[in-house]
N, C-alpha and C positions, 0 to 999 in steps of 0.2 A: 784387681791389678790394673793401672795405669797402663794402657799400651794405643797409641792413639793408633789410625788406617781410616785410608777412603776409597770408597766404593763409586765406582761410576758405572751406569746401567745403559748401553747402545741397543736397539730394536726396531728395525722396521715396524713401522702398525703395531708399536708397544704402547700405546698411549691406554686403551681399553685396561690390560693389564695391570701397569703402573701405577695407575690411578689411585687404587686403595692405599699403596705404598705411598701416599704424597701427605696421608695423617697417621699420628701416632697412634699406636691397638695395643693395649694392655695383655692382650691375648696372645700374640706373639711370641715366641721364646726371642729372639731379638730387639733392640731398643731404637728408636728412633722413626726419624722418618727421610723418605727422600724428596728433593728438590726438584724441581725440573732444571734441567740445564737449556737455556734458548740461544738461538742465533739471532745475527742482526739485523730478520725482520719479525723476529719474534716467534717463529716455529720451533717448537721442541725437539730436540736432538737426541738428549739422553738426561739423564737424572741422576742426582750427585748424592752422596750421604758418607757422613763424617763419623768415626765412633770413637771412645777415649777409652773405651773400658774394655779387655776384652768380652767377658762375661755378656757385654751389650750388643756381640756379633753372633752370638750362637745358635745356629740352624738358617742364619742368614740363607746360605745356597739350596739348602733344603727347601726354602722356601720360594727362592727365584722359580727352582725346578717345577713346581707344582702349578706355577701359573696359566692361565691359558694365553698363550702364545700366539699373534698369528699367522707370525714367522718363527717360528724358534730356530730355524737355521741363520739368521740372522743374529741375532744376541751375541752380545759379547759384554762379559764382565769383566771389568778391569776393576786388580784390586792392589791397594797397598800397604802394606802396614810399614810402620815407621822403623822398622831396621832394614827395610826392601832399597836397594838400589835405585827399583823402577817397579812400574806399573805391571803386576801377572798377567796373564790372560784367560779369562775362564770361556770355552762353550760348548755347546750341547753338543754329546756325542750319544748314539743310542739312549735318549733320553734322559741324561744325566749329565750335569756341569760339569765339566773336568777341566784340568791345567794344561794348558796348552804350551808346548816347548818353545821359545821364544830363543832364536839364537843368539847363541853370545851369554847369556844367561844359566845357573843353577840355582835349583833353591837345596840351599843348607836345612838339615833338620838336628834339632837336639834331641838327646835319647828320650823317651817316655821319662813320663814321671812317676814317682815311686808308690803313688795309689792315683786315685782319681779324687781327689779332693781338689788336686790342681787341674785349669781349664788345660786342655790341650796348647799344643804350640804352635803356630804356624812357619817357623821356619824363619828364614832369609831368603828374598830371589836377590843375589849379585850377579853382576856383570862380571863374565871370569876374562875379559879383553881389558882390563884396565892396568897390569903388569902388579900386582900387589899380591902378596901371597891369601890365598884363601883359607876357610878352617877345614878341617876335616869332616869327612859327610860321616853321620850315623850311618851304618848299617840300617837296611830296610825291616829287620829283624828286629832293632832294639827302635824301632820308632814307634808313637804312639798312635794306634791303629783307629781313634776316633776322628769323628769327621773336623777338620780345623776352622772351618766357619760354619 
């Protein structure tokens, strides 16, 4: 399934980390590779990576999580996929990425899917300030309980 999103990687003293993430690994349950993102005297800042497919993003955060960090209070994951408004925010809370509520903003989720054949969903983050009606939120109950990146 076609579903494009980009991921940009922010870290103090992420560079050790990152690194490996800057070539492709077959090994991976995720596809790609990241970029370094630089300023204009050429320092690294953060690291960019594009996906088209969803199946190409799976266990992504899973995998940010595991790195050695040597700030991980620092991190921040900004993600977006192509029905997002805008940029999420992911970061580490008792050792584990999470979404960070970003005001002005929800993210929509569609119900589960009717086995697991299909990849999980990740939702919409909308902006709920722009006077437009919004869709209705699945219940927490009928959503699909795998992890979405």
């Amino acid at each position: 399934m076609s579903r494009d999103a980009e991921v940009i990687v922010l870290g103090h003293g992420a560079d050790d980390a990152m690194e490996p993430l800057t070539r492709d690994d077959p090994d991976r349950t995720w596809r790609g590779h990241f970029v370094p993102i630089a300023g204009q005297w050429g320092y690294k800042f953060g690291w960019a990576l594009e996906f088209e497919k969803v199946r190409a993003r799976k266990g992504l955060l899973k995998h940010l999580e595991s790195l050695p960090w040597e700030y991980p209070e620092s991190v921040q994951v900004l993600l977006r996929d192509q029905d997002d408004d805008c940029f999420g925010l992911w970061m580490f809370q008792d050792g584990k990425l999470v979404e960070v509520v970003i005001p002005r903003t929800e993210r929509f989720h569609q119900p589960a899917p009717p086995n697991y054949d299909f990849e999980p969903d990740p939702g919409m983050l909308l902006r709920t300030d722009q006077g437009r009606r919004l869709p209705d939120q699945t219940p927490e109950a009928l959503r699909d309980p795998r992890p979405l990146w």
